[in-house]
C-alpha positions as a Markdown table, in Angstrom:
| # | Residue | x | y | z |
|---|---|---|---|---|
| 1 | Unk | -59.3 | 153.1 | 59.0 |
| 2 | Unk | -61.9 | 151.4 | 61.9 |
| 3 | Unk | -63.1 | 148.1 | 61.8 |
| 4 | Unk | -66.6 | 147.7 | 60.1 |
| 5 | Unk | -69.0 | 146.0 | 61.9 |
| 6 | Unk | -70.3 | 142.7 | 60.8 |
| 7 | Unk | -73.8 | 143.8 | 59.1 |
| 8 | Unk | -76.8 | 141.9 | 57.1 |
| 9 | Unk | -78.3 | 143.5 | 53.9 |
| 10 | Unk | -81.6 | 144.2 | 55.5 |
| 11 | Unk | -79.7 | 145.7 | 58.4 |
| 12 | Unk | -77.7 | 148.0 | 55.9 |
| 13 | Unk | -81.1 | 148.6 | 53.9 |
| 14 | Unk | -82.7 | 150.2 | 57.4 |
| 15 | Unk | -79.4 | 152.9 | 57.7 |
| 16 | Unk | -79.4 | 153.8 | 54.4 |
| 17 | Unk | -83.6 | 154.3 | 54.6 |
| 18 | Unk | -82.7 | 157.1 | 57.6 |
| 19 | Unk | -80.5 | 159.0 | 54.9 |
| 20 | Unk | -83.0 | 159.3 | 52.8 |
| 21 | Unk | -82.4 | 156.0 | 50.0 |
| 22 | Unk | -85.7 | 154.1 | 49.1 |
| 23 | Unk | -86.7 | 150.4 | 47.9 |
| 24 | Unk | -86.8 | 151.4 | 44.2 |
| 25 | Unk | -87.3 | 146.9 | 43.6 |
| 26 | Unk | -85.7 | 143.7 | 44.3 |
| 27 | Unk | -84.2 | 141.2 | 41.7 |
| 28 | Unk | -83.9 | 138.1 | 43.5 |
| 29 | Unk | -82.3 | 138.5 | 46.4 |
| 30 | Unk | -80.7 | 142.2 | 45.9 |
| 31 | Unk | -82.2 | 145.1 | 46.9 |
| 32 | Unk | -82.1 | 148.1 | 44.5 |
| 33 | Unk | -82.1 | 151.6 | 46.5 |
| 34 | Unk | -82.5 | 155.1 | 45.2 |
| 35 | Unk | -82.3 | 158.5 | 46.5 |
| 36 | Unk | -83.5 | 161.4 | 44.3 |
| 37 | Unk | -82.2 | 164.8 | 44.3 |
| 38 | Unk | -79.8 | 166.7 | 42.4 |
| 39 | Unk | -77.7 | 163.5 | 41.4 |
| 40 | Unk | -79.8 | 160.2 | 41.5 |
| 41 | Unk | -77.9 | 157.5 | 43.3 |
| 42 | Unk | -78.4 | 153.8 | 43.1 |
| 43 | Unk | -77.0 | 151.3 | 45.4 |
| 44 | Unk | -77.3 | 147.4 | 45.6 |
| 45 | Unk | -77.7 | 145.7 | 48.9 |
| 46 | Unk | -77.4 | 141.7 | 48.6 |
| 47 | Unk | -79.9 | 140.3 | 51.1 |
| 48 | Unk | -77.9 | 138.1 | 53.1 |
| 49 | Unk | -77.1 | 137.1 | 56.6 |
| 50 | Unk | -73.6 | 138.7 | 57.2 |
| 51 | Unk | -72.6 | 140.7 | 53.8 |
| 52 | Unk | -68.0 | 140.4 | 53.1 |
| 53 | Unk | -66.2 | 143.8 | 54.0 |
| 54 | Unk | -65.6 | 144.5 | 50.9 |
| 55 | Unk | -69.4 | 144.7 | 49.7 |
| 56 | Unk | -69.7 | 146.6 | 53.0 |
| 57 | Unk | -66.6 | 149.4 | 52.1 |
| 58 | Unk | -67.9 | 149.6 | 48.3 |
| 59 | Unk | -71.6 | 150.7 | 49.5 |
| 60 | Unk | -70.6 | 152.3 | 52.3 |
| 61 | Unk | -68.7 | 154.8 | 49.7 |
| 62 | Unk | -71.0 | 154.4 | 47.1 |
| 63 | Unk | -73.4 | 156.3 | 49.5 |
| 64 | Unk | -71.0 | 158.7 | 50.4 |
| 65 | Unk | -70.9 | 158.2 | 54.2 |
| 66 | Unk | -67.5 | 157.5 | 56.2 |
| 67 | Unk | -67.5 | 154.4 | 58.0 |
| 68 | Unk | -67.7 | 156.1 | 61.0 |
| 69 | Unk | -71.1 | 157.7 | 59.6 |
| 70 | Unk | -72.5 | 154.4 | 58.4 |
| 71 | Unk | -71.6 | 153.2 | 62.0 |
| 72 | Unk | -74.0 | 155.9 | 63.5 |
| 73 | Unk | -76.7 | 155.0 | 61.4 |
| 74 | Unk | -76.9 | 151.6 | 62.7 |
């Protein structure tokens, strides 16, 4: 498995806008993101500096990119 970069929620928030998720609100400091279609999916985004890998891994699959994907996007 490769090494995931070292990421910020607003950074991850500006991939997963080029794959078609949008700002649905924000609760504090969490971004909620949606993407319609034929399965709606909702993903959390904390808005901090440097977000843990294992935030990074569960959102990363949550969208259904690969790491290597999610790498692309950035």
């Amino acid at each position: 498995m490769p090494k995931l970069p070292v990421v910020s929620g607003s950074e991850v928030v500006k991939a997963l806008t080029k794959i078609g998720f949008f700002i649905d609100h924000q609760t504090g400091s969490h971004v909620i993101m949606r993407r319609d279609g034929e399965k709606v999916l909702t993903i959390t985004v904390p808005q901090h500096r440097e977000l843990k890998k294992g935030t990074l891994r569960a959102i990363i699959r949550q969208s259904g990119l690969t790491a290597e994907e999610f790498e692309n996007l950035l």
